[in-house]
TORKOL-4160 file (C-alpha; in steps of 0.2 Angstrom, whole numbers, padded with zeros to 4 digits, m for minus):
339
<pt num="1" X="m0025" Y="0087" Z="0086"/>
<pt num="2" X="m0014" Y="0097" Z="0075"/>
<pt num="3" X="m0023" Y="0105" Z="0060"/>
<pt num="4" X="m0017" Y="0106" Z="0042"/>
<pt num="5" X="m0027" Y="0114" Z="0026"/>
<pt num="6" X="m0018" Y="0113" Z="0010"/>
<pt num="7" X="m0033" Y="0130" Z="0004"/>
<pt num="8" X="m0021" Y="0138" Z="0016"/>
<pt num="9" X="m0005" Y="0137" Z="0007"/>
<pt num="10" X="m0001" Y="0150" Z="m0006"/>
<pt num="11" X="m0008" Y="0145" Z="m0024"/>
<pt num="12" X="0007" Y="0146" Z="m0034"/>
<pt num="13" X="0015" Y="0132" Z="m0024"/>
<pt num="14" X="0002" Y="0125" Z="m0015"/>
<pt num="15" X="0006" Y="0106" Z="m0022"/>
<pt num="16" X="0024" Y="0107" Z="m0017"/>
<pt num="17" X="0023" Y="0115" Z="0000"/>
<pt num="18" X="0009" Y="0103" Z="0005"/>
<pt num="19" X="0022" Y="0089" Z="0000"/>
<pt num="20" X="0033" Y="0097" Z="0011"/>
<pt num="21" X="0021" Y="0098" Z="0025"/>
<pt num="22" X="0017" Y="0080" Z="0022"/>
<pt num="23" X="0035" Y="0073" Z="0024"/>
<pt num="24" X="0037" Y="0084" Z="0038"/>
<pt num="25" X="0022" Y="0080" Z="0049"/>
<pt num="26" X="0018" Y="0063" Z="0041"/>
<pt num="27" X="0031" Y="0054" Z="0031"/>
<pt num="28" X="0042" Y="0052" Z="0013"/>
<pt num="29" X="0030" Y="0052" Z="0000"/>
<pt num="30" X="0025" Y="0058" Z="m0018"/>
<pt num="31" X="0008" Y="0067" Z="m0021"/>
<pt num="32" X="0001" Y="0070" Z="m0040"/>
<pt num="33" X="m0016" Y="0078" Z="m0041"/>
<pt num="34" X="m0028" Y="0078" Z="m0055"/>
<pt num="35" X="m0030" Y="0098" Z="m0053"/>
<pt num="36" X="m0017" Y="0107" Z="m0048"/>
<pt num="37" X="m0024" Y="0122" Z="m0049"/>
<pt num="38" X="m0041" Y="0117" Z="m0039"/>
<pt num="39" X="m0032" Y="0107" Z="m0026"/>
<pt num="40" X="m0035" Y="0106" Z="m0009"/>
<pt num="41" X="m0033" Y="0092" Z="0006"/>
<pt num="42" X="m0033" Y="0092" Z="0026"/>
<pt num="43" X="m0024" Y="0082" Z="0035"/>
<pt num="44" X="m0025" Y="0081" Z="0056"/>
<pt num="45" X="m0014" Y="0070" Z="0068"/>
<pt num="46" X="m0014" Y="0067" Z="0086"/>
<pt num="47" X="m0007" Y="0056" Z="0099"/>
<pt num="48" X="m0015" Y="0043" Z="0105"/>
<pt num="49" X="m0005" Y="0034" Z="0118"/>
<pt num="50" X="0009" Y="0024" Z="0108"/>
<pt num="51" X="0000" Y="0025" Z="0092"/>
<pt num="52" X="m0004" Y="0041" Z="0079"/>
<pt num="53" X="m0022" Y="0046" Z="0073"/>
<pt num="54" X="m0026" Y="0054" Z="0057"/>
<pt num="55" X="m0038" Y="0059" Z="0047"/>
<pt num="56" X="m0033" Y="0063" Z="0027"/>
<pt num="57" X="m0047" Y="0070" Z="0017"/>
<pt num="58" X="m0041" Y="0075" Z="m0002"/>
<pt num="59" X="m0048" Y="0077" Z="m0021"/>
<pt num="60" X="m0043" Y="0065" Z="m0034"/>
<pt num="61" X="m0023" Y="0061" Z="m0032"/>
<pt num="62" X="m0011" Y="0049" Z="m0029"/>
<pt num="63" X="0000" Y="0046" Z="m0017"/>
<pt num="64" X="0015" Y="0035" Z="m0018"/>
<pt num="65" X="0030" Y="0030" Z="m0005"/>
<pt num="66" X="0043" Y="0023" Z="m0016"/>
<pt num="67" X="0060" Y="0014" Z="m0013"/>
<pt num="68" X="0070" Y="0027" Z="m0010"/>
<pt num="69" X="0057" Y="0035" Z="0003"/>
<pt num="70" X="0056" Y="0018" Z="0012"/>
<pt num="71" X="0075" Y="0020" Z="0013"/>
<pt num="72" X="0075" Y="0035" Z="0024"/>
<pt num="73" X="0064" Y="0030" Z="0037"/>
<pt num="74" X="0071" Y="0030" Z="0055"/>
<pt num="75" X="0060" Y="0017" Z="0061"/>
<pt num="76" X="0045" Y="0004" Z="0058"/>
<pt num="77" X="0028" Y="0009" Z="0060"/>
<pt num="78" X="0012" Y="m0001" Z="0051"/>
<pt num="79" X="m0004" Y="0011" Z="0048"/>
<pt num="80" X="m0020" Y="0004" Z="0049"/>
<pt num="81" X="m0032" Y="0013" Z="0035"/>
<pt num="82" X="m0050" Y="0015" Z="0035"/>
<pt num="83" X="m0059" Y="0022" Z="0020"/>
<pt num="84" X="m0072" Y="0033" Z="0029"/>
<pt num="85" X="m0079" Y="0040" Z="0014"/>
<pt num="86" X="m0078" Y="0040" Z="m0002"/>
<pt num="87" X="m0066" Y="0024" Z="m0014"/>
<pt num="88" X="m0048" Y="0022" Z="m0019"/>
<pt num="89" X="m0037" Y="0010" Z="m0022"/>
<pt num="90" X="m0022" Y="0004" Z="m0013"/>
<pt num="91" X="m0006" Y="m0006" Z="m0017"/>
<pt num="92" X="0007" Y="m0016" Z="m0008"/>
<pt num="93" X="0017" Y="m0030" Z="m0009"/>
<pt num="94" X="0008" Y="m0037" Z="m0026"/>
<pt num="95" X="m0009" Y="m0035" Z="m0018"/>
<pt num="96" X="m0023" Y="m0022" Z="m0026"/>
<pt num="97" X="m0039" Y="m0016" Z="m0016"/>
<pt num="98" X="m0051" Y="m0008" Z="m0021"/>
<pt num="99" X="m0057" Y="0003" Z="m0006"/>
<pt num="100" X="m0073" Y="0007" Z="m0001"/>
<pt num="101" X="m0084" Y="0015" Z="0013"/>
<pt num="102" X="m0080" Y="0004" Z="0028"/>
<pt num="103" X="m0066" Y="m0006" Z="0022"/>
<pt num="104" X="m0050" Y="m0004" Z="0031"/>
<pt num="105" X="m0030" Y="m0010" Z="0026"/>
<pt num="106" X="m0014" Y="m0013" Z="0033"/>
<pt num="107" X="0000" Y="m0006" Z="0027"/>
<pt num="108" X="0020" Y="m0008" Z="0031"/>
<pt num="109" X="0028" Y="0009" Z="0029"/>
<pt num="110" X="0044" Y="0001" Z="0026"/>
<pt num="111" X="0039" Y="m0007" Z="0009"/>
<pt num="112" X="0033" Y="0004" Z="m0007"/>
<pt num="113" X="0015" Y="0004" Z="m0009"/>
<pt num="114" X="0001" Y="0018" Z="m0015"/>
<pt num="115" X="m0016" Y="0023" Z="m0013"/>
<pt num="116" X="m0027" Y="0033" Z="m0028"/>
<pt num="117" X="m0040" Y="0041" Z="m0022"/>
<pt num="118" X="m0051" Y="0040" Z="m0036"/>
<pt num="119" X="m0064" Y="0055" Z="m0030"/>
<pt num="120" X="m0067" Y="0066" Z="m0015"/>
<pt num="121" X="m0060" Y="0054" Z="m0002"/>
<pt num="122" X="m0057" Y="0053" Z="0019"/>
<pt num="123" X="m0046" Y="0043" Z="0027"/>
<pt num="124" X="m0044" Y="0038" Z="0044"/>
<pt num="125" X="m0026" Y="0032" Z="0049"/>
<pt num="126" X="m0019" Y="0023" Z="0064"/>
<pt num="127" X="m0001" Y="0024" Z="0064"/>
<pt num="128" X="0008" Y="0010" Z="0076"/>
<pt num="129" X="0026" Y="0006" Z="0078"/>
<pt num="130" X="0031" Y="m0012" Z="0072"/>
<pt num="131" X="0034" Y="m0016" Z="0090"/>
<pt num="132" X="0018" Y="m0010" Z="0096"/>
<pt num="133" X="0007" Y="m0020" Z="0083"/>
<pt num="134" X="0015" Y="m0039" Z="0083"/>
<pt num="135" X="0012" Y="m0039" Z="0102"/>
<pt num="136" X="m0006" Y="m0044" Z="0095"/>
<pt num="137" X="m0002" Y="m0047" Z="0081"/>
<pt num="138" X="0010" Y="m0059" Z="0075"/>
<pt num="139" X="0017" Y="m0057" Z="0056"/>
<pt num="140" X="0010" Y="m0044" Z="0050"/>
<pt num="141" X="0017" Y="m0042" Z="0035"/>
<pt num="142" X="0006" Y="m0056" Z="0030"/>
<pt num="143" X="m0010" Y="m0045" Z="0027"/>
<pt num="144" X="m0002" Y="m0029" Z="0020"/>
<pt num="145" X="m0012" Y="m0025" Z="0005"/>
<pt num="146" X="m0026" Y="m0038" Z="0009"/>
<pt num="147" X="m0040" Y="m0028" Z="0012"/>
<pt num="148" X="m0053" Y="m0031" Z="0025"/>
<pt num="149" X="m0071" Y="m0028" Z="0020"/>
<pt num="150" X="m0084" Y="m0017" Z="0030"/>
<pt num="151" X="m0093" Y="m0035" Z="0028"/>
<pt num="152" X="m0080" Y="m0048" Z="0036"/>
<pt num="153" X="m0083" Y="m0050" Z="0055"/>
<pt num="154" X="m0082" Y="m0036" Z="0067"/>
<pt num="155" X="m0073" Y="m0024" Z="0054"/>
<pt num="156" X="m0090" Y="m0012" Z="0054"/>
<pt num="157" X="m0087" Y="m0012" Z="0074"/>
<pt num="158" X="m0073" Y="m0008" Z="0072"/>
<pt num="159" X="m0074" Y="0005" Z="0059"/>
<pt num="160" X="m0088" Y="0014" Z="0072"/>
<pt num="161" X="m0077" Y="0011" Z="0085"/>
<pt num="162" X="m0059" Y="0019" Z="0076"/>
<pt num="163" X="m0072" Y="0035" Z="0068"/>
<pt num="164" X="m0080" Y="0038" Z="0087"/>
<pt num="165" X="m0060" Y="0039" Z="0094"/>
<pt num="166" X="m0054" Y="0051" Z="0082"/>
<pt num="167" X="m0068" Y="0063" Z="0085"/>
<pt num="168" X="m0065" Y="0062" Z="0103"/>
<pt num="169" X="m0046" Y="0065" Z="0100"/>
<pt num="170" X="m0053" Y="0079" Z="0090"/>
<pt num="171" X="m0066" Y="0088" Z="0105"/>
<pt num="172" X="m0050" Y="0084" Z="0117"/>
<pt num="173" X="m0048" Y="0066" Z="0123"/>
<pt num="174" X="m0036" Y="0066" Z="0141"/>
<pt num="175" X="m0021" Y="0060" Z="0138"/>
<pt num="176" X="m0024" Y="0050" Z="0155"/>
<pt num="177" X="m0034" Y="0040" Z="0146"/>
<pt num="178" X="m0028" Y="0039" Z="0129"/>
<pt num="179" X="m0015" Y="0024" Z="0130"/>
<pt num="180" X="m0031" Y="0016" Z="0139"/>
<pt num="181" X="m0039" Y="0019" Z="0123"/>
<pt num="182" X="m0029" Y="0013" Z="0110"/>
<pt num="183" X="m0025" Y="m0003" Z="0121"/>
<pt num="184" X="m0043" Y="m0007" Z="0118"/>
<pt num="185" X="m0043" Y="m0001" Z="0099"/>
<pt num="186" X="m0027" Y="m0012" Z="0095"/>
<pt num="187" X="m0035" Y="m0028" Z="0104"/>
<pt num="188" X="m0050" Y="m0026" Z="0093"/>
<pt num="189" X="m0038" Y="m0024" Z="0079"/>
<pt num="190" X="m0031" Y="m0039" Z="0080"/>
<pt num="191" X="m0046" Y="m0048" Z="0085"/>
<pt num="192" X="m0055" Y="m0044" Z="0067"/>
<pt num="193" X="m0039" Y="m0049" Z="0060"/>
<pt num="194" X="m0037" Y="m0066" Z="0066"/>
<pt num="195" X="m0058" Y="m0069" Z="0063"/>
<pt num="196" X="m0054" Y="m0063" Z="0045"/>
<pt num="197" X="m0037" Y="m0071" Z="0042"/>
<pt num="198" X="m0038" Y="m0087" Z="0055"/>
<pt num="199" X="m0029" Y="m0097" Z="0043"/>
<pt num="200" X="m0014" Y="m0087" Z="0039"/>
<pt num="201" X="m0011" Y="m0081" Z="0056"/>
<pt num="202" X="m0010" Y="m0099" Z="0062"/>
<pt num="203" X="0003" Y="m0103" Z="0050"/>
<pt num="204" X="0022" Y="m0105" Z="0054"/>
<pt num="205" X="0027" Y="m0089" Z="0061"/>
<pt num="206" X="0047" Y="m0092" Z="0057"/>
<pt num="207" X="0043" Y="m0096" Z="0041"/>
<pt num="208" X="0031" Y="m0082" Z="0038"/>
<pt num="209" X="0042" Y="m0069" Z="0044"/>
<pt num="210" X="0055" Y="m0077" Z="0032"/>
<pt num="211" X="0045" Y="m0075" Z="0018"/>
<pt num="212" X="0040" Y="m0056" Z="0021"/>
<pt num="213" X="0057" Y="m0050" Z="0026"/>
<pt num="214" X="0061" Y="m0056" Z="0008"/>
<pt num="215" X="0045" Y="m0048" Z="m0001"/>
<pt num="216" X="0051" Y="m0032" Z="0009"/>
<pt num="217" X="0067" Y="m0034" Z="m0001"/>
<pt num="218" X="0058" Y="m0037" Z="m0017"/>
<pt num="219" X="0047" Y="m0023" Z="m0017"/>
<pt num="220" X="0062" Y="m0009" Z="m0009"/>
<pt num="221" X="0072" Y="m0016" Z="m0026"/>
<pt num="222" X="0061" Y="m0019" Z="m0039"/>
<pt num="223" X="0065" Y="m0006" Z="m0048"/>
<pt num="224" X="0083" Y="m0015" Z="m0051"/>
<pt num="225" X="0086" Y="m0024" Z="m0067"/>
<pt num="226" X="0099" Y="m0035" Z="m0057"/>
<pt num="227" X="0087" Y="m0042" Z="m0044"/>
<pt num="228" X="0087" Y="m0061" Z="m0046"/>
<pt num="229" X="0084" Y="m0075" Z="m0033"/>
<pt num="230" X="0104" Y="m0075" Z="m0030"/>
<pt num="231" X="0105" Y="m0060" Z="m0027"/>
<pt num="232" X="0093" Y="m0058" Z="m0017"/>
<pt num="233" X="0098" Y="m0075" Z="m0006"/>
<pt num="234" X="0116" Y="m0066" Z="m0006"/>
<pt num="235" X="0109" Y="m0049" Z="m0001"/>
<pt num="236" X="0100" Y="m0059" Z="0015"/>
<pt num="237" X="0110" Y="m0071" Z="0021"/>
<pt num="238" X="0102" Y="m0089" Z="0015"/>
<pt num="239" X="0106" Y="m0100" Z="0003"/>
<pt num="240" X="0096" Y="m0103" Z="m0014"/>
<pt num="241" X="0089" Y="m0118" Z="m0008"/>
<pt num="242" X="0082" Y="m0111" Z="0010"/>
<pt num="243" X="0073" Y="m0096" Z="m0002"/>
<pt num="244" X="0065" Y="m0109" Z="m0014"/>
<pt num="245" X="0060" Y="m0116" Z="0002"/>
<pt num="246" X="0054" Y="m0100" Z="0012"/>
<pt num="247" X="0045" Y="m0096" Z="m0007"/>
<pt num="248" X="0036" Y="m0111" Z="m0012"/>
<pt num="249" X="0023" Y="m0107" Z="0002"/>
<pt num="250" X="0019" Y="m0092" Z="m0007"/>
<pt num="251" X="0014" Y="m0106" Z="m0025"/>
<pt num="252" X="0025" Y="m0097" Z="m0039"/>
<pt num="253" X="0044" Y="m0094" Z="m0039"/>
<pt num="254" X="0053" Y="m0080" Z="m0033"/>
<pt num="255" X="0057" Y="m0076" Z="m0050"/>
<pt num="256" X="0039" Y="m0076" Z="m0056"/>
<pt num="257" X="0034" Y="m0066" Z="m0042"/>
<pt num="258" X="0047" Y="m0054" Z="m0047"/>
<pt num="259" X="0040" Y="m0053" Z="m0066"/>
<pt num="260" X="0023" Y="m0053" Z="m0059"/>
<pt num="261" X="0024" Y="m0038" Z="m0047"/>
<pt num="262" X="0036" Y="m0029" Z="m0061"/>
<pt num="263" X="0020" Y="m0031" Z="m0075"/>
<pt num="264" X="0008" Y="m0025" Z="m0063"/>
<pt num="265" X="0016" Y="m0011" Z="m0055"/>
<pt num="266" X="0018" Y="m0006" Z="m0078"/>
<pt num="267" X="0001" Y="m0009" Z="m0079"/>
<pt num="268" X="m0004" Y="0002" Z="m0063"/>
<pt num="269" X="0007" Y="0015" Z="m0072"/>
<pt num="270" X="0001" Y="0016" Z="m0086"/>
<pt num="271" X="m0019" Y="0015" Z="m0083"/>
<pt num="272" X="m0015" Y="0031" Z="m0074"/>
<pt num="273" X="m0021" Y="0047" Z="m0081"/>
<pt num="274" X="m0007" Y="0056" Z="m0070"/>
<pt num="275" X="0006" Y="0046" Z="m0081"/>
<pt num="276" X="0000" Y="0050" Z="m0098"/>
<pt num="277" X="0015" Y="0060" Z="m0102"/>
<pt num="278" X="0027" Y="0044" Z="m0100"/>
<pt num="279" X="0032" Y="0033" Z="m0112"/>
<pt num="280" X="0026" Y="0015" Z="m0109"/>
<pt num="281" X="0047" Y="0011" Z="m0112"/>
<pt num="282" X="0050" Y="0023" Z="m0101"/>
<pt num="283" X="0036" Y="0015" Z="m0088"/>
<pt num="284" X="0046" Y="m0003" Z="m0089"/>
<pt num="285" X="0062" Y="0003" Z="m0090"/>
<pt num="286" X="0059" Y="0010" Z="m0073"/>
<pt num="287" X="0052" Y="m0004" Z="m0065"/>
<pt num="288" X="0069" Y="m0016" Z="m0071"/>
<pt num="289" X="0064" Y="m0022" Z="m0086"/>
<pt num="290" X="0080" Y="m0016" Z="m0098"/>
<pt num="291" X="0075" Y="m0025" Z="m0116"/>
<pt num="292" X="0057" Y="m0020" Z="m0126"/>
<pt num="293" X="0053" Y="m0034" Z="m0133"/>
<pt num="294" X="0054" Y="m0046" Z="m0117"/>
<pt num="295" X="0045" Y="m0033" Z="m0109"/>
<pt num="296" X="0031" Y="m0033" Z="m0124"/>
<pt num="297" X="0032" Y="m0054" Z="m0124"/>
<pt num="298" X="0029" Y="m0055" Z="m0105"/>
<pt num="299" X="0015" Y="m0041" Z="m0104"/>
<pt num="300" X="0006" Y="m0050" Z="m0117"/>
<pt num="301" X="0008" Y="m0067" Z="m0108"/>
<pt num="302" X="0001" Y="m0060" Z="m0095"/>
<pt num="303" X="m0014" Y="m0048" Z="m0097"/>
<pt num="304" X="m0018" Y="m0056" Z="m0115"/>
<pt num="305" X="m0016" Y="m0040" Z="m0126"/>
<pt num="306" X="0000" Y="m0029" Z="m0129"/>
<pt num="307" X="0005" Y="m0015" Z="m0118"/>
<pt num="308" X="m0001" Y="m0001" Z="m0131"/>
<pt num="309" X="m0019" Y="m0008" Z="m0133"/>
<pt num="310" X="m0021" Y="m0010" Z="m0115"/>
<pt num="311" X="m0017" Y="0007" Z="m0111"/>
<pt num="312" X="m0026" Y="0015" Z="m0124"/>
<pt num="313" X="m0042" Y="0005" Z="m0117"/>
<pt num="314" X="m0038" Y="0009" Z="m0097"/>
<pt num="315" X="m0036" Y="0029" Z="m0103"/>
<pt num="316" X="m0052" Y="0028" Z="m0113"/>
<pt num="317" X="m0060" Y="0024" Z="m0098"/>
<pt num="318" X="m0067" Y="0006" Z="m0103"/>
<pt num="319" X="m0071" Y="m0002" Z="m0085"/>
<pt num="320" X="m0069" Y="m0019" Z="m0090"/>
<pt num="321" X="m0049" Y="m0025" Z="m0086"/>
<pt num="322" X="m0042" Y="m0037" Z="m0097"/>
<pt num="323" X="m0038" Y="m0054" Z="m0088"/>
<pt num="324" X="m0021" Y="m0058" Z="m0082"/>
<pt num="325" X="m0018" Y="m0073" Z="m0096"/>
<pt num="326" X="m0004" Y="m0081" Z="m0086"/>
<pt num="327" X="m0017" Y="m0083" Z="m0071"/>
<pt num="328" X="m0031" Y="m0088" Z="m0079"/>
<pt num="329" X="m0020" Y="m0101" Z="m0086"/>
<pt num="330" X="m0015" Y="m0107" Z="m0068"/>
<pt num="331" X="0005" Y="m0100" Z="m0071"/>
<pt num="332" X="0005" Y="m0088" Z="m0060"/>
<pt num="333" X="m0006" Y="m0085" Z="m0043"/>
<pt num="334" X="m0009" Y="m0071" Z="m0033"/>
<pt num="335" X="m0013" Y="m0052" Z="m0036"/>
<pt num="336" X="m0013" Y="m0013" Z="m0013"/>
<pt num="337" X="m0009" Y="0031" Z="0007"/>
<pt num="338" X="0001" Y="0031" Z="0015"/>
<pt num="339" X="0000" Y="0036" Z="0032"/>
């Protein structure tokens, strides 16, 4: 397996020329660490057959893959991630997990999503192309972001089984039998998927592939203060009718789900010690809001408090989250490292 140590790099720009290494040998993504000056991170990769295997071990940081870095990608591939030690936290496509030791996500390289290591962290990654994994397993895009427990099924075999491969690939796994190998990984894969998620994975797959090629869309321009059901029906091809359709399987509107996911990714923002330094109007305005006071009405609607108070509790470090107002309500439904 290749070998990267970010202790290596030189100290005046060790921050930046990791980020470089990690687009170069990984892919597009942002990195803000808690301490520049201490940092450090190591990051090996290694083939395995038609699949990647990494393992990520950093400090406190958080790494984000935006719009504009989906954008460049040259091709689909969906990371499965196991937290092997340590927690974090991972977004995607308006789902929030809260990782621990065992637990494993899906993620869809081609929609924005995060992960914040919240300490010391390690991370093992299999990287698949989109191809490659809805062979097994159909609709994936279903269960990015939905986390599945160490507890659920045969996720803590298969969190034994993904640790042993990597070591092996580590000491020197043949490549005759490294294909062999992630054949077997992939079916066990799909396999803990389908105990976990029996329901969803039964369910239309037309419509379900339907549905996520539009939340792909929402999330790669969320970011736009123009995005509306029309255009978004324009942008892909259906008519209004066939995306209220599509969306009422998902139980709220397309344009609640597009204010929901705009307050949350606010509120992720602004919890975040990293982004003390930015306005909270400067926060919404990125993520499409472009007046202050519907921003201030909606947050408040939501999470029961205004935007100020609720940062100033999440930075003071106060544990207990205010409840989203519209859900408890019954308004709104629903809640997320890249690779």
């Amino acid at each position: 397996m290749e070998s990267y140590r970010a202790s290596s790099l030189p100290r005046s720009t060790r921050l930046a020329a990791w980020c470089a290494l990690y687009r170069a040998r990984v892919e597009d993504a942002d990195w803000a660490v808690a301490d520049p000056d201490g940092f450090d991170a190591e990051l090996r990769i290694g083939e395995l057959g038609p699949a990647r295997l990494a393992r990520l071990t950093c400090g406190r940081s958080t790494i984000e893959r935006t719009a504009e870095h989906t954008a460049s990608a040259s091709r689909r591939i969906f990371s499965l991630i196991l937290q092997a030690n340590g927690s974090g936290v991972f977004s995607q496509y308006g789902h929030r997990a809260a990782m621990r030791h065992g637990d494993f996500i899906l993620c869809d390289n081609a929609a924005p999503h995060s992960y914040q290591a919240t300490d010391s962290a390690e991370l093992v990654v299999l990287r698949v192309p989109a191809t490659v994994l809805k062979e097994r397993l159909p609709s994936p895009e279903n269960f990015c972001g939905r986390q599945l427990p160490s507890t659920e099924g045969l996720t803590c075999t298969l969190a034994a089984v993904t640790r042993s491969v990597c070591a092996q690939l580590e000491k020197g796994l043949s490549r005759d039998f490294r294909s062999r190998v992630a054949t077997h990984l992939l079916d066990m894969i799909a396999t803990s998927y389908a105990i976990a998620f029996d329901s969803q994975i039964t369910a239309s797959a037309g419509v379900s592939a339907r549905l996520a090629q539009v939340k792909r869309y929402i999330e790669q321009h969320l970011r736009d203060p123009q995005l509306s059901p029309c255009s978004i029906a324009s942008e892909l091809r259906m008519s209004p009718r066939y995306l209220r359709m599509i969306f009422s399987t998902n139980q709220e509107p397309v344009s609640a789900y597009i204010l929901r996911r705009r307050l949350e990714e606010c509120a992720r923002q602004m919890a975040d010690p990293l982004w003390r330094g930015h306005s909270i109007t400067e926060i919404a305005f990125a993520w499409g809001f472009n007046s202050v006071p519907h921003f201030t009405r909606s947050f408040r609607d939501r999470y029961g408090t205004s935007p100020g108070h609720y940062r100033r509790l999440r930075l003071e470090g106060k544990t207990q989250e205010t409840a989203p107002a519209a859900a408890a309500n019954g308004a709104i439904s629903g809640l997320a490292l890249t690779a």
